[in-house]
N, C-alpha and C positions, 0 to 999 in steps of 0.2 A: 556298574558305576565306573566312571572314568578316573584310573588314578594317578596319571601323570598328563599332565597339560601339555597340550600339542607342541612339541619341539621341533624346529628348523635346523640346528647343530648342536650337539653334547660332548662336551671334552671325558671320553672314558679316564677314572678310576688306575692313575699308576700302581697303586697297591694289587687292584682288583687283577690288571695286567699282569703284573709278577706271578701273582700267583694262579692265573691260567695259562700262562705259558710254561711257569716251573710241573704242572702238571700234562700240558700239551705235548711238551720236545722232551727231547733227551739229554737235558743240559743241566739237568736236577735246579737245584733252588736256583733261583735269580732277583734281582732287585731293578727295577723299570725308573725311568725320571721322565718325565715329559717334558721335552725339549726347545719343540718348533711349532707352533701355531701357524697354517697356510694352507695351501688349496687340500693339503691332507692333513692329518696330527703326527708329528714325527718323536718317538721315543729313544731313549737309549735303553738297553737290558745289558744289563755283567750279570754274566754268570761267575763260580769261583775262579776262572781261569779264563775267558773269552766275553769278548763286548759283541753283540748286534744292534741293529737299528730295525724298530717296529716301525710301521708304516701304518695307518687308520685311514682311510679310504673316505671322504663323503657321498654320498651316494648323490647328491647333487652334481655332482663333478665328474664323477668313475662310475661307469657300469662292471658289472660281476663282468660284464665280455671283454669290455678294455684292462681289465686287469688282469685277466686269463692271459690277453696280447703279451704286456710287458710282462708277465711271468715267463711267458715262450721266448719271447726274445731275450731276456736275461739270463735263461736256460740255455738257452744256444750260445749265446755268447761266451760265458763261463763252461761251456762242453769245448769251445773250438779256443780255450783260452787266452779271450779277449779277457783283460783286466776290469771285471764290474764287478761292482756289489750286488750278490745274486741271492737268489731264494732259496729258503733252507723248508728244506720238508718235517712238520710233527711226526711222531709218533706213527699216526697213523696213513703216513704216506703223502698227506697233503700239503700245499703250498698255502690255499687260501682259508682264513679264517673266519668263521659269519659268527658276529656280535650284536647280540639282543639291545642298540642304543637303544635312548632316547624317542630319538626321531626313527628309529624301525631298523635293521640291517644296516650293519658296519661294519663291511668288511677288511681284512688285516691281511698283510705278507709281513713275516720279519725276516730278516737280509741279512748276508754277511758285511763285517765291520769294514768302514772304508778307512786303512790304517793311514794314520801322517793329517796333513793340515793341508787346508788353499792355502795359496801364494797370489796375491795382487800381483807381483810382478816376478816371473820368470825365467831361470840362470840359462844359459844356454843347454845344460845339462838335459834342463827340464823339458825347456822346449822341444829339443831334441825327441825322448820320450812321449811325450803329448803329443807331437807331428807322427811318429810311426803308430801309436795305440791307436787316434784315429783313424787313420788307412786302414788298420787292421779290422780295426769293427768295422768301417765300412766296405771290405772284401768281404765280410758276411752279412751285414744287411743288405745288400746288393742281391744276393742270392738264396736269400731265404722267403719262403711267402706263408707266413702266420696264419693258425685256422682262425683264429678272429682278425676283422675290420678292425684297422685306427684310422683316424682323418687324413687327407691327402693336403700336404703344402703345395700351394699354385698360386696365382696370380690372383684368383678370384677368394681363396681362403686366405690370404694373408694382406691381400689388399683391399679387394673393391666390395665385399660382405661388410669386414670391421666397420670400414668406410661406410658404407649404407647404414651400418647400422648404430654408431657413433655422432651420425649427423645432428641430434638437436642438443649434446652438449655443447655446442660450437656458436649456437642459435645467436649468443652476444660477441662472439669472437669468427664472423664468415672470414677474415681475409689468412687464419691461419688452416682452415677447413678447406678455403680454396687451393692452395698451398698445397696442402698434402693432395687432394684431388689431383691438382696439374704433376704434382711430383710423380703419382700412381701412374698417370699416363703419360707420364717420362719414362718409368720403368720400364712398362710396358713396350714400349717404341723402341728401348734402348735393346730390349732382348729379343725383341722383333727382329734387328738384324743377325744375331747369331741361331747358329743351327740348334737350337737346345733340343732335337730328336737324339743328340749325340752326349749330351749330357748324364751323367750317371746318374741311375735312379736307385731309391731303398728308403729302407727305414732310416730317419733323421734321427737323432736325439734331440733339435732344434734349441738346444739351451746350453751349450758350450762355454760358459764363463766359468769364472776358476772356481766360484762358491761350489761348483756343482764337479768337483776333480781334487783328490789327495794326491801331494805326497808322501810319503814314506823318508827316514832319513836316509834312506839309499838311493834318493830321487825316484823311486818305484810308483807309477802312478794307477791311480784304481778312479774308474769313472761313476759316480751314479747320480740318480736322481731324472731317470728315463719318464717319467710322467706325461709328459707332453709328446712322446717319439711320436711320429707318423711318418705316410709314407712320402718323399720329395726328391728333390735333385739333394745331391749327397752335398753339393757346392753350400748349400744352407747350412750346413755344419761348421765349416770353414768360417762361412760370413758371421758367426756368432761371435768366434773368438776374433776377428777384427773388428767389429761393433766396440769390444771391451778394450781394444787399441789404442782406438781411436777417441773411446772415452778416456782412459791414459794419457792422451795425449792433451784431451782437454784442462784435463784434473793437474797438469805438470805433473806427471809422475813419471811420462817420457818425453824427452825428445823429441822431434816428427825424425830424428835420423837414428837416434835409436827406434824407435816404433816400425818404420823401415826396415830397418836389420833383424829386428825380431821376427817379423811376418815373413822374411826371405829364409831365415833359418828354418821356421815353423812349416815354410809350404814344401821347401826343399827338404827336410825330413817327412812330408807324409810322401812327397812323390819319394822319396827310397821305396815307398811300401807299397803305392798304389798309382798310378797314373792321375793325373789332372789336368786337364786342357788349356792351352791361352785362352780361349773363349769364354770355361769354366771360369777361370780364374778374372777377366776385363770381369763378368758377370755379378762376383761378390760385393762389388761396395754400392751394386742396384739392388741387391736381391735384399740390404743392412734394410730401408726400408717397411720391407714385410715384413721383421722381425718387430720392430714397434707397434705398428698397426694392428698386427696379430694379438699382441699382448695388449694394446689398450681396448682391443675388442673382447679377449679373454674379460679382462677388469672391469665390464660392466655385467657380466652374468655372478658373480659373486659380494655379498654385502660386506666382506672384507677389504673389498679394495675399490666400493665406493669413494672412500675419500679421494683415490688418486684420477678421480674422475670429475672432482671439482674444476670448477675453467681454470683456478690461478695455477691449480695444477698441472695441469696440459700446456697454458701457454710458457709456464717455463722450463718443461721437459721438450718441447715440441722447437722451442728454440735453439736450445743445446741441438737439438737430431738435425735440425736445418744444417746448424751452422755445420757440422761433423760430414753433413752425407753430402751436402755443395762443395765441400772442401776434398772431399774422396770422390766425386764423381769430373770434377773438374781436373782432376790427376790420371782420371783414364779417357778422360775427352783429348785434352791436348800432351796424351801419349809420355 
């Protein structure tokens, strides 16, 4: 007889956590709090003396192989020390944990603690640090090639898929659907001119805004929340954290000449660490684009972020991105 009614998502048991990780790792007792509800369950764990972050996986979302990925790249990472929040091995050697949910297999990674706080806005200090940690992970996702498959970022995964496949939320709103279409084949055209065979490629982390970066009161910065990484032009890393710019800038929280100064500081500290081309660089405020598109096509495979898939929804995020990416593409048109 059937004793639990077919489940689609189960929020595990913080107590139950506690006490299968204070038996799992080497960190004796612990106390767990569940934190963040989203495309995974995120925890906190104190031990007597040190914090980590549980990670719970849906299996709607994470295959056992994409999670094996971001274990290997977070491993690499934290081996050639790049600053992430990396995975910590149990007891018995492992990284990944399989939990008997609800709805069938749940698998778990718990992480080292990413010390210090986001910052909205940026001291130079910081900037500083943030432009060369960049470079640096991407000096080694450049050159690493992972025993598993993640997605590759391109024109057709961040543009014209979403797009095809977003088409009938639009069904009462065609002229902003047309819009982003003729926008896609702007992009397109736009990069059609440059040589992007020359552009660097690796593993993205493709989600570069500050929620997803501490720092420390030393200005010390630690990255995480790799979820989404795949493989792409490295330039799409960049274009995230000016997407969040130029939202700044919409929000008045900058300037457009601070916002300027900050992205010259920011790109002039990762080239200390790593090369970036003109081309790369005219590239990013086409490439802001696929970062929306990508994500409003993520937002209709999960029933948590249905709502942001309502049309009033859309037409007034999709307005804001208009107004932001005609305003950065008209600044690299006429030079």
């Amino acid at each position: 007889m059937q004793t639990v009614f077919p489940t689609l998502y189960s929020t595990l048991s913080p107590t139950a956590l506690a006490a299968y990780i204070s038996q799992q790792y080497t960190f004796g007792s612990v106390q767990c709090q569940f934190i963040v509800r989203g495309v995974g369950d995120t925890y906190l764990v104190t031990s007597a003396s040190e914090r980590f972050i549980l990670r719970i996986y849906r299996p709607s979302h994470r295959t056992l192989g994409n999670i094996q990925a971001e274990v290997e790249l977070l491993t690499a990472l934290h081996t050639a020390e790049v600053s992430v929040s990396y995975p910590l091995v149990d007891k018995d050697g492992h990284y990944i944990q399989a939990l008997p949910g609800a709805e069938g297999i749940r698998h778990a990674v718990l992480f080292s603690y990413a010390e210090g706080r986001s910052h909205n806005i940026l001291s130079d200090v910081q900037l500083r640090h943030f432009g060369r940690e960049m470079a640096r992970f991407h000096n080694i996702s450049s050159q690493i090639q992972l025993s598993e498959d993640r997605w590759i970022f391109d024109l057709e995964t961040t543009l014209f898929q979403p797009l095809a496949a977003v088409k009938e939320y639009f069904t009462e709103d065609p002229a902003t659907y047309e819009w982003l279409l003729a926008s896609a084949d702007k992009v397109k055209a736009f990069l059609s001119q440059l040589d992007t065979s020359r552009f660097s490629f690796g593993y993205c982390h493709f989600d570069f805004l500050p929620k997803n970066f501490h720092f420390d009161a030393q200005d010390h910065i630690t990255f995480f929340d790799f979820d989404f990484f795949g493989k792409g032009w490295l330039a799409n890393d960049l274009m995230t954290f000016h997407q969040q710019l130029l939202i700044d800038t919409h929000l008045g929280r900058l300037t457009a000449e601070q916002r300027d100064n900050t992205w010259s500081l920011f790109v002039e500290a990762y080239r200390s660490e790593r090369a970036l081309s003109e081309e790369e660089l005219a590239a990013i405020p086409y490439l802001g684009l696929g970062f929306w598109v990508f994500y409003m096509g993520f937002h209709t495979t999960h029933d948590q972020f249905y709502p942001m898939m309502q049309l009033h929804m859309l037409q007034g995020r999709f307005a804001v991105v208009r107004k932001l990416l005609e305003q950065a593409w008209k600044v690299v048109e006429h030079g």
